[in-house]
N, C-alpha and C positions, 0 to 999 in steps of 0.2 A: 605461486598463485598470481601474484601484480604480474608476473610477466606474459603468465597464461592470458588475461583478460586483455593487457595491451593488447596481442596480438591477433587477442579474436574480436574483438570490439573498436578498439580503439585506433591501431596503426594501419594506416594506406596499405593496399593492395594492389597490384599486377592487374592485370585481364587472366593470368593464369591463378593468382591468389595466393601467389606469393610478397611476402611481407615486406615492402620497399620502405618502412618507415622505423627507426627506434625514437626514444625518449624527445631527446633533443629536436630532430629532424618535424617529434610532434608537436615542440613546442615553437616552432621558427612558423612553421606553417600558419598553427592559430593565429601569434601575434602578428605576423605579416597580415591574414586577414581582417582581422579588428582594429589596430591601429591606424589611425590619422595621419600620424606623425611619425619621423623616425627616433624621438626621442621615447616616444609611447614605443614603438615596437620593443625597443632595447629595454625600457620598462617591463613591461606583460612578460617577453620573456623571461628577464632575471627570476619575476615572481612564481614563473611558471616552473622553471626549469628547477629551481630547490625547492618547490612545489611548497612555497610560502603562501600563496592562492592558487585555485583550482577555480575555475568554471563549472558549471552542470556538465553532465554529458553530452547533451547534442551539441553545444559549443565546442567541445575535445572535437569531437567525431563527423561534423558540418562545417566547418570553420574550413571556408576557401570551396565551397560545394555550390555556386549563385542561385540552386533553388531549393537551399534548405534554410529551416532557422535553426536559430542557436537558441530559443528560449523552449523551457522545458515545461510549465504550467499555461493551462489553458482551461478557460471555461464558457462552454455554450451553454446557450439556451433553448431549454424544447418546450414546446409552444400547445397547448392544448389540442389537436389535429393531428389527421394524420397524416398531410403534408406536413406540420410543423417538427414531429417525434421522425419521420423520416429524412427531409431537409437535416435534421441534426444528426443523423448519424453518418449520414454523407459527411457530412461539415468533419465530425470524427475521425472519419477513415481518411480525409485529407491532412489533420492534426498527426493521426499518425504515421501517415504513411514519409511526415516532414519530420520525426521524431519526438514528437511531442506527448506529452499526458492530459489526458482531457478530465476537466470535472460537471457535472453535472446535478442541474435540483428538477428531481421529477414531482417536486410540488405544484405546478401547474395543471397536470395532467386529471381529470376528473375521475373521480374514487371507481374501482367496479363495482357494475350494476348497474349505474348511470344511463339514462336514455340520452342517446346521441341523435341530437336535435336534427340533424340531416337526414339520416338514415333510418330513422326511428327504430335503429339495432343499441345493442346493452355496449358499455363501454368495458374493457378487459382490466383495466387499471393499469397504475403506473408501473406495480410488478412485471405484470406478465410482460410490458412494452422495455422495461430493462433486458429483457433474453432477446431483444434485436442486437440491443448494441453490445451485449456480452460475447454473442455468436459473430459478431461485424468487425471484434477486435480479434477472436479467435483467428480470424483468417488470413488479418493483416500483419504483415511484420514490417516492424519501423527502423526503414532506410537503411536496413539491411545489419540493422544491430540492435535491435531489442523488440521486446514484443510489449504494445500498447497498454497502459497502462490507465484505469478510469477511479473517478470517484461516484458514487453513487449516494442523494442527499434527499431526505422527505422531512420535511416538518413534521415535528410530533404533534402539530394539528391538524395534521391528513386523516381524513377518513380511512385511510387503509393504510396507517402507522403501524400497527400490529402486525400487517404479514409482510412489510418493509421487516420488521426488526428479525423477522424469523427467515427470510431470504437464504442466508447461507447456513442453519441448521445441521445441514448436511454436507461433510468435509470436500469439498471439491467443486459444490455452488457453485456459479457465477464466479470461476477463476480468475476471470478481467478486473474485478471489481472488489476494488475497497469499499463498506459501505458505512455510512455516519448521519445517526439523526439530528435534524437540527432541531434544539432543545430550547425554548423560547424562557425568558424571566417569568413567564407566566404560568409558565408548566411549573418551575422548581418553586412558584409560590406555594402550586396545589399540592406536590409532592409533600413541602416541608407540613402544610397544615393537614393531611390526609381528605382534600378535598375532592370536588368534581372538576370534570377538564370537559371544556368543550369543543369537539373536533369537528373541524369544520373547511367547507369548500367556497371559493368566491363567495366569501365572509357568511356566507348560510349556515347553522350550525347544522349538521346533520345527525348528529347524536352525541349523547355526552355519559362519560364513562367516567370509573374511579383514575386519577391521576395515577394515583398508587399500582393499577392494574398495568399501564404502560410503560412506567418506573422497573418494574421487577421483573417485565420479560425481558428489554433492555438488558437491566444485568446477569439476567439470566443465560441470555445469548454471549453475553460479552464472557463471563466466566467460561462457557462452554469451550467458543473458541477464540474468540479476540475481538469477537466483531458482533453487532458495529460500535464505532466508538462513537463519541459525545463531543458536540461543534454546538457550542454556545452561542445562537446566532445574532441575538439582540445585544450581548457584550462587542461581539466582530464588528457591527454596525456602529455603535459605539463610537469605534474609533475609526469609521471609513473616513477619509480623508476627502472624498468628494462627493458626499451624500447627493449633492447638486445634481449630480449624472446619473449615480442611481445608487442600488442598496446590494446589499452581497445577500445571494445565495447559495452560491455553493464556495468551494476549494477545490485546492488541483489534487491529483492519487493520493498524495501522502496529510493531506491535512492542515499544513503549513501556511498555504500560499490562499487568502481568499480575495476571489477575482470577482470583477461585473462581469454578468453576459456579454463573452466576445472581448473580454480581457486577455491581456497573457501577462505573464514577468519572467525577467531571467536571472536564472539563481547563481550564487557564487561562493564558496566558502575559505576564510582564510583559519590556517593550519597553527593551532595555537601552540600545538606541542613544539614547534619551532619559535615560538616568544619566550622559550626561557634561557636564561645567559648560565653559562658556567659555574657561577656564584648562585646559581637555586633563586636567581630574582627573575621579573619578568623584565624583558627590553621592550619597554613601550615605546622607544623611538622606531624600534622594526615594526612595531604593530602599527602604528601611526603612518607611516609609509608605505604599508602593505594595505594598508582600509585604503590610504588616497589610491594608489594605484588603482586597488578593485575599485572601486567606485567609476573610476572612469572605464575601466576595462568594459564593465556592464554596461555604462549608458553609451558607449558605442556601439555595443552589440543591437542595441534599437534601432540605428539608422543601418549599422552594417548586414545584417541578415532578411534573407526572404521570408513572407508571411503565406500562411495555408490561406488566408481568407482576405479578404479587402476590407471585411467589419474587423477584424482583430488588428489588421493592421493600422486603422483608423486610431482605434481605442488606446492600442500598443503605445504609439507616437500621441497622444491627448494626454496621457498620466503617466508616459515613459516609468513605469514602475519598475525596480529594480530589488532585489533580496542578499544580499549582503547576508551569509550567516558563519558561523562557525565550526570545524570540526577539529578533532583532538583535545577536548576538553580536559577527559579522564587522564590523557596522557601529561597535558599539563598537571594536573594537580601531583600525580605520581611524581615527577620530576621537582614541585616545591614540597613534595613530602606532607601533601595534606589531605585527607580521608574526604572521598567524595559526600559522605553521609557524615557531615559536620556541618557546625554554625558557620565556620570556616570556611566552608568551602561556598557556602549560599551567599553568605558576604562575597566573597572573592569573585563570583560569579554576577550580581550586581555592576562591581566597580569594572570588569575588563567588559560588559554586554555596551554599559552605559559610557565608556571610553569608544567604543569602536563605534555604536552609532552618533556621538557628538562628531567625531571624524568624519564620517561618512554626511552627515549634515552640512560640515561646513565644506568638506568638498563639491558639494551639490550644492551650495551657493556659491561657489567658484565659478561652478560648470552655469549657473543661472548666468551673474554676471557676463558669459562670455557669450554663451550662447541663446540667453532669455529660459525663462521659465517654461515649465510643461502649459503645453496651453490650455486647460482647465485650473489651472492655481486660482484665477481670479471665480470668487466665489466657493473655494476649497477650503479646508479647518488650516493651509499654511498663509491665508490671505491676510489675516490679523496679526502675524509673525511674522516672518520671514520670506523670504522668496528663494526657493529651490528650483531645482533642475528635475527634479522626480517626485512624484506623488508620495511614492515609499522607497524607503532604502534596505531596513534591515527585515530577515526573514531566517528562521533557522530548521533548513531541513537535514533529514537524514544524512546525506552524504556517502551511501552505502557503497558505490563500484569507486567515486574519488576518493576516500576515506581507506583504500584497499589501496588504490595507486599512489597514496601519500604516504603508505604505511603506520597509522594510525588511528584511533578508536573513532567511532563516528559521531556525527553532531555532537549533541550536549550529551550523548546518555556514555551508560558507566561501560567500564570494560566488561564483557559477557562473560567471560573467561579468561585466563592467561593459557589455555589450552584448550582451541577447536579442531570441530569439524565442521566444514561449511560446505552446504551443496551448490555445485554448479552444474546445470544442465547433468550432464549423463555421469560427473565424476564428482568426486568427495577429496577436499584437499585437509590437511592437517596443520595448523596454523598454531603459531607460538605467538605468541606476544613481544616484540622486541623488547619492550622496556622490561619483560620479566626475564628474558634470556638473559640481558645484558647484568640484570642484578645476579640472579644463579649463578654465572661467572664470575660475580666480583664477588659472590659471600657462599662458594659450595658450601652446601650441607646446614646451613642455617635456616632457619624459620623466616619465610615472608614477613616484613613488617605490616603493622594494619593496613597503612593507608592505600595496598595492596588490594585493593576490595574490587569481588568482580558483583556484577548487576542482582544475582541472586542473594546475596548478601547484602543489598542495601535495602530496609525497609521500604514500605509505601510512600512512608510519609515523607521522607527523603527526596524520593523520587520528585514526586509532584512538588516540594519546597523547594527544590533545583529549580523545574520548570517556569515556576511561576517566578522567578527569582531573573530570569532569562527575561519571563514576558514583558515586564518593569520594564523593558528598553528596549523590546523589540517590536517592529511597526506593524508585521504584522503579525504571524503565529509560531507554530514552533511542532517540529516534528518530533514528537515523545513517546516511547512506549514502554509503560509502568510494568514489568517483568514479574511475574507474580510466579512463587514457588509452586507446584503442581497441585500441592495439599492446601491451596487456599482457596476459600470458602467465596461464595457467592457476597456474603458480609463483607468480605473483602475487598470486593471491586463495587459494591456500594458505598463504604468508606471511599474509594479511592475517586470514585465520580466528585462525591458531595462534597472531596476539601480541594480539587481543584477547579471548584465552583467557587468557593471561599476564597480562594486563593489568589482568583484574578484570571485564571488559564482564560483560556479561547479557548480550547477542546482539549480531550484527554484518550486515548489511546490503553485499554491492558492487555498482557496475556500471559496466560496462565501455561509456564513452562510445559512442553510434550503434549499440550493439547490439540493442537493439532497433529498428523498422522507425518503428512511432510514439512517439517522442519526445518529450514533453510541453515538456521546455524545450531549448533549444541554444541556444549560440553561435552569432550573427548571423554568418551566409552557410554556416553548417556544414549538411551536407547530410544529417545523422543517418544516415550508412550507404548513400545514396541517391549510387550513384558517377556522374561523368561518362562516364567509360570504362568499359567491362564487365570484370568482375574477369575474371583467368587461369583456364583449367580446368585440374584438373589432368591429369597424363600418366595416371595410372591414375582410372578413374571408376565410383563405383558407380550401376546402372543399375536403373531399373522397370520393366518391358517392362507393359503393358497391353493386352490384347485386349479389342474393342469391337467390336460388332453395331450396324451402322446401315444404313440404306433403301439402302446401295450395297453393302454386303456388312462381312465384316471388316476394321476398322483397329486398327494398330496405332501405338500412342503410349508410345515412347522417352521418357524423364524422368531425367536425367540428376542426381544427389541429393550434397549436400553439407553436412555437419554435419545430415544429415537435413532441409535445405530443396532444394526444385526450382529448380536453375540453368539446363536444359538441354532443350527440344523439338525432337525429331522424330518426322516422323509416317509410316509406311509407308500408302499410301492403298491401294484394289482397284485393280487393272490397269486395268480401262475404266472409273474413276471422271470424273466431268466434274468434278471440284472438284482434281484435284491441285493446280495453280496455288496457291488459296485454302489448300489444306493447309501447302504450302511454305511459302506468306508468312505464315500465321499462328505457324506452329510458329517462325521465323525472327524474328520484332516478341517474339513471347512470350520466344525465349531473350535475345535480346540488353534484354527490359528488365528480365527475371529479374537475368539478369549484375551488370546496374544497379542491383541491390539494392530494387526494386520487391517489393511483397508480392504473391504468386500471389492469394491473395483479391481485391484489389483488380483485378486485369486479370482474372480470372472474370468481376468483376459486369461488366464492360463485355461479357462475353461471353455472359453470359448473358441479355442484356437482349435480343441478336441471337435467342437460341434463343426466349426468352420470344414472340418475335415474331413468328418463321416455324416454331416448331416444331423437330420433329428433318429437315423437307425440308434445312435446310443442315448434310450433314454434318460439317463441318468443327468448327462450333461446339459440336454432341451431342461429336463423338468427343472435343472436349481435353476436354470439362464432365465426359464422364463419367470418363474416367480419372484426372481430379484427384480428383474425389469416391470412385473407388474408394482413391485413397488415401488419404482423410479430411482433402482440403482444399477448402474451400467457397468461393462466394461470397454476396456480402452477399443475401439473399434478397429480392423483388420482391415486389410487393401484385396484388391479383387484379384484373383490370378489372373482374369484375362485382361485390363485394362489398367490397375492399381490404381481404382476407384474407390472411396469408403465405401466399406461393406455393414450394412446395419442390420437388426434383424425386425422384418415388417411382416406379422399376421402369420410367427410361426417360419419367416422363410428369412434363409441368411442374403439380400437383396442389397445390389451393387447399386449405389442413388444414382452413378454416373452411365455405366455402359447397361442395366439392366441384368444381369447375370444374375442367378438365381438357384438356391441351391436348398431343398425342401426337406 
C-alpha cells in the first residue's frame, strides 16, 4: 500500500507517466529544494530518508516545482458581498489548484432572509453560499495529486447556527467540506446553567433561543455521523500569539491549524515510533536532533516556496508560523509496553509533547538570533519573553498519507486496528500492523498483551485525557478523533464534548464506528454499517408519499424515512399498468438493500443507467428516479454518448448540461 501511494501521489513522472523517482531520489530532490546550505541538505535528507521527520504533503509532492507551495493550511476570508463570497472562492480554487487546504468562517455573511441593502432582494445565507465553494472544490484537482480539501466554520451565535449544524445530515453532503461550529465561553456558560443564548448578527441580537436547543442538535448531528465537530473559539484566541494583528476565525480541513484571514502554516511531523532504542527507553538525543532539524527544515520552507496569493504571502513571512507535530505515538508506547488508556501513558505524553516543543523553541531562538525575529514579535504574547523566529512552532495533525509512508500509526490517536481494510480511490488494501506481525512471529499462538490496545477499546475518557494531555504543550491545536463504538449513545458524545471543554482541548472531533456508509478505514470483515440482515422498522413510521407523472398515468412512491435516511419502498402503480410486477420487485430489492444499510445513491446509479437507456418508456425506473430526486437524493450522474458531457435529469428529461442532448 506505501508503495502504491508513492507512486501515484508522490514520486516524479515522465510526459508519458512513467515513474522516474523512488524513495531516495524523493528525498535528494526535497532537500536539494529547501535547504540553504549543504550541511542542511545532508541534514533533511538523513531525516527524511529513515523517515525520522516527514514534511506535509505538498512539500513531498512540490519541493523543486517554483510555482507551488509546500504549506498545507490556509485560511481566507469571505466578506459579507457578493464580490467578497466570490473573490474567496477564487482565492480557493488558487489555494488549491497549488495544493493546499483552505479553511473558512462564514460568520460574516448575513443570516437568510436578510434585506440586502443594495438590491433590496432577500439574502440566501451562509449555507446555501457554502454549495459554491463545495461545487468550486468539486471540480478542481490539486496539482495533480489530491482533491481540495475545506473547513467550514459558523459561530454558534449566527442567526442560522441550526441549519449550519444540519448541513451534512444526509451521507454525501457537502463532500469538500469538514464542518465545525465555533463554540464561544458564552454559549457553554448557558448550556451548563440551562439558560437563554442570544444569536445574533453585527452585534444586533436577532432572536434568542434555549442554549440547550443548539447544544443537542450539535450532538445530535455529531452522533449521527461525526460532524460537525466542536472548535472552542474564545480558548483558540486565548492563546493567539499576536492578537495585535488579528483574532482567529477559522482552521485549516482537519482542525489543527488555527489561522488569521490570509494566514498559512507548514506542517511537519517527527516519527516517535523511531525514538525508542533497543533497551524499551526513549533516545531523546535523536529526538533532540530530529525537533532542531525539523524546525529549520519548516522555516525554510517560508522563504523557499511559492505563494497562491500576495495577501498569504505577506502574512506567511510576518508570523512565519510553522507546526511541528507528531506521528507514531501508539507505536511508541507498544514498543515501551505501555497501554495507551493509562495514567501512564498521559504522563508519558506530557513529558515527550513538552520536550519537543522547548527544542523547537529554542531552535527558533537560534534561527531569531541569526536571522531576526518574525516581524510582528514586537507587540506579540513572545515580546515579554523571548525572541523567536516563528509566531508558533508546534501543531499536531493527522498525518494520514505520511503516517502510511513511515509505516506507522497516525498522530496522537490509538492504533485502529492491528488488522485493516482501508479504502483508496477504486481499490481496498488489507493492512497488518507491523508491530503486531512482528509480535505474532516472536510469540505464535499466544494471547496479545494489553498494552495491545486498538482505538475501539480505549474509552472516551482516555481519548480526550490524551488529547488534552498533548494540548499542555502544543501552540497550536491538535488533530483528534474520539472513536466511538457504533452502539454509543448521543450521551455519549455529549460526555465527550463537555470533558474536552474541561480539559483544556481547543476542539474535539467524534465518530461513531460504521456510521457513516463510506468508510475510509475498518476493521477487517467489519462491514461499516452494511448489515447482513435488514434492520427492524420501526412499529410507528415516518412516511413520504410522492406523486409522479409517467407515460402510464400517476404513480405513487411510498418512502419510508428513518433518522431522515430512506429505509422503505413502496409503490402504488395505475390500475391497467403493464409494469406492476417490475413495480413490486423493484420497490421490494430496493427496500430490503436500503434495510441493509446500502446508500440510496448507489442503487439509483444502477437505476439510472436503465432510464439513461430506455428513457421514461420504463416506468418503473422514472417513477422511483424521480421521487428520490424530488426529495433531494441523487444518483451518481452518467456522461453523454454524444459528447461525454454530464448528463442530469431536468423536468423529467435525461439532459446533457454540455452539448444539450436530450433524451425524454
Amino acid at each position: 500500500m506505501r508503495d502504491d501511494i508513492l507512486r501515484e501521489r508522490y514520486f516524479r513522472k515522465d510526459p508519458q507517466g512513467n515513474v522516474i523517482e523512488d524513495w531516495p531520489k524523493l528525498c535528494e530532490r526535497v532537500s536539494k529544494a529547501i535547504a540553504m546550505t549543504a550541511d542542511q541538505k545532508r541534514a533533511f535528507f538523513s531525516v527524511m530518508d529513515d523517515c525520522l521527520f516527514l514534511p506535509n504533503t505538498p512539500a513531498l509532492t512540490n519541493a523543486g516545482r517554483p510555482d507551488f507551495t509546500m504549506s498545507a493550511c490556509f485560511v481566507l476570508p469571505v466578506d459579507d458581498s457578493i464580490e467578497g463570497i466570490f473573490d474567496a472562492a477564487k482565492r480557493a480554487a488558487l489555494v488549491h489548484k497549488m495544493g493546499g487546504g483552505t479553511g473558512f468562517s462564514f460568520s460574516r455573511l448575513r443570516p437568510a432572509g436578510d434585506k440586502v441593502g443594495t438590491t433590496n432582494g432577500i439574502a440566501s445565507g451562509p449555507c446555501s453560499f457554502m454549495k459554491i465553494f463545495n461545487t468550486s472544490t468539486e471540480v478542481m484537482k490539486q496539482g495533480g495529486t489530491r482533491r481540495g480539501a475545506n473547513m467550514g466554520m459558523l459561530r454558534v451565535d449566527h442567526p442560522d447556527v441550526l441549519d449550519f449544524i444540519a448541513l451534512k445530515s444526509r451521507d454525501g453532503d457537502f463532500g469538500n467540506f469538514n464542518i465545525s461550529v465555533a463554540i464561544t465561553d458564552e454559549f457553554m456558560d448557558a448550556v451548563k446553567t440551562a439558560g437563554n443564548f442570544a444569536l445574533r448578527f453585527n452585534g444586533e441580537v436577532r432572536k434568542t433561543v434555549k442554549a440547550q436547543e443548539i447544544w443537542d442538535k450539535t450532538v445530535e448531528m455529531a452522533w449521527l455521523n461525526g460532524e460537525p465537530g466542536v472548535f472552542f473559539i474564545d480558548r483558540a484566541n486565548r492563546f493567539n500569539p499576536t492578537p495585535h494583528v488579528g483574532q482567529y476565525e477559522a482552521t485549516n480541513p482537519c482542525g489543527e491549524q488555527m489561522l488569521l484571514p490570509y494566514e498559512a502554516c507548514v506542517l511537519g511531523s517527527v516519527n516517535l515510533a523511531k525514538m525508542v532504542k533497543a533497551d524499551n527507553e526513549i533516545d531523546w538525543d535523536l529526538l533532540r536532533s530530529t525537533v532542531r532539524t525539523a524546525v529549520v527544515f519548516l522555516d525554510n520552507i517560508i522563504d523557499r516556496q511559492a505563494y497562491p496569493l500576495p495577501e498569504v504571502e505577506r502574512m506567511h513571512k510576518a508570523n512565519r508560523k510553522i507546526g511541528l507535530g507528531v506521528m507514531g505515538w501508539a507505536d511508541m508506547l507498544i514498543r515501551l509496553g505501555v497501554s495507551y488508556a493509562s495514567d501512564a501513558a498521559v504522563t508519558l505524553a506530557e513529558e515527550v509533547m513538552s520536550f519537543i516543543t522547548e527544542e523547537a523553541i529554542q531552535t527558533s531562538v537560534e534561527l531569531a538570533k541569526e536571522y531576526g525575529p518574525f516581524p510582528n514579535w514586537e507587540g506579540s504574547a513572545w515580546a515579554n519573553d523571548v525572541v523567536v523566529r516563528n509566531a508558533t512552532l508546534t501543531t499536531i495533525a493527522p498525518t494520514g498519507s505520511i503516517s502510511i509512508i513511515a509505516g506507522v500509526s497516525s498522530g496522537i490517536e490509538p492504533v485502529f486496528d492491528f488488522e485493516t481494510e482501508q479504502k483508496r480511490a477504486d481499490r481496498t488494501f488489507t493492512v497488518s500492523h507491523p508491530l503486531y506481525e512482528e509480535w505474532r512471529r516472536a510469540n505464535p499462538g499466544e494471547e496479545l498483551p494489553g498494552y495491545f490496545i486498538k482505538a475501539s477499546e480505549v474509552p472516551v475518557e482516555w481519548h480526550i485525557r490524551m488529547q488534552a494531555a498533548f494540548q499542555k504543550h502544543t501552540h497550536n491545536a491538535i488533530s483528534k478523533t474520539v472513536i466511538l463504538p457504533r452502539e454509543a449513545t448521543k450521551a455519549d458524545v455529549e460526555g465527550a464534548f463537555l470533558l474536552a471543554y474541561e480539559l483544556g482541548c481547543k476542539g474535539l472531533t467524534v465518530y461513531r464506528d460504521g456510521s457513516r456508509k463510506n468508510q475510509v478505514i475498518s476493521s477487517r470483515g467489519n462491514t461499516n454499517g452494511t448489515r447482513i440482515e435488514p434492520v427492524e422498522l420501526p412499529k410507528i413510521r415516518d412516511q413520504k408519499l410522492v406523486e409522479v407523472d409517467t407515460s402510464e398515468g400517476k404513480v405513487f412512491v411510498h418512502i419510508t424515512m428513518a433518522e431522515k435516511e430512506p429505509l422503505e419502498v413502496f409503490i402504488t402503480s395505475p390500475v391497467e399498468s403493464k409494469h406492476a410486477e417490475t413495480y413490486e420487485a423493484l420497490a421490494m430489492i430496493m427496500s430490503d438493500a436500503l434495510r441493509c444499510g446500502r446508500a440510496p445513491e448507489a442503487l439509483l446509479k444502477h437505476i439510472q443507467r436503465a432510464n439513461l437507456k430506455h428513457g421514461s418508456v420504463v416506468s418503473p425506473t422514472y417513477a422511483i428516479l424521480r421521487a428520490f430526486r424530488m426529495l433531494g437524493v441523487n444518483g451518481s450522474s452518467d456522461k453523454c454518448d454524444e459528447c461525454g458531457g454530464v448528463v442530469v435529469l431536468q423536468e423529467g428529461c435525461q439532459t446533457c448540461l454540455s452539448c444539450g442532448a436530450s433524451k425524454c
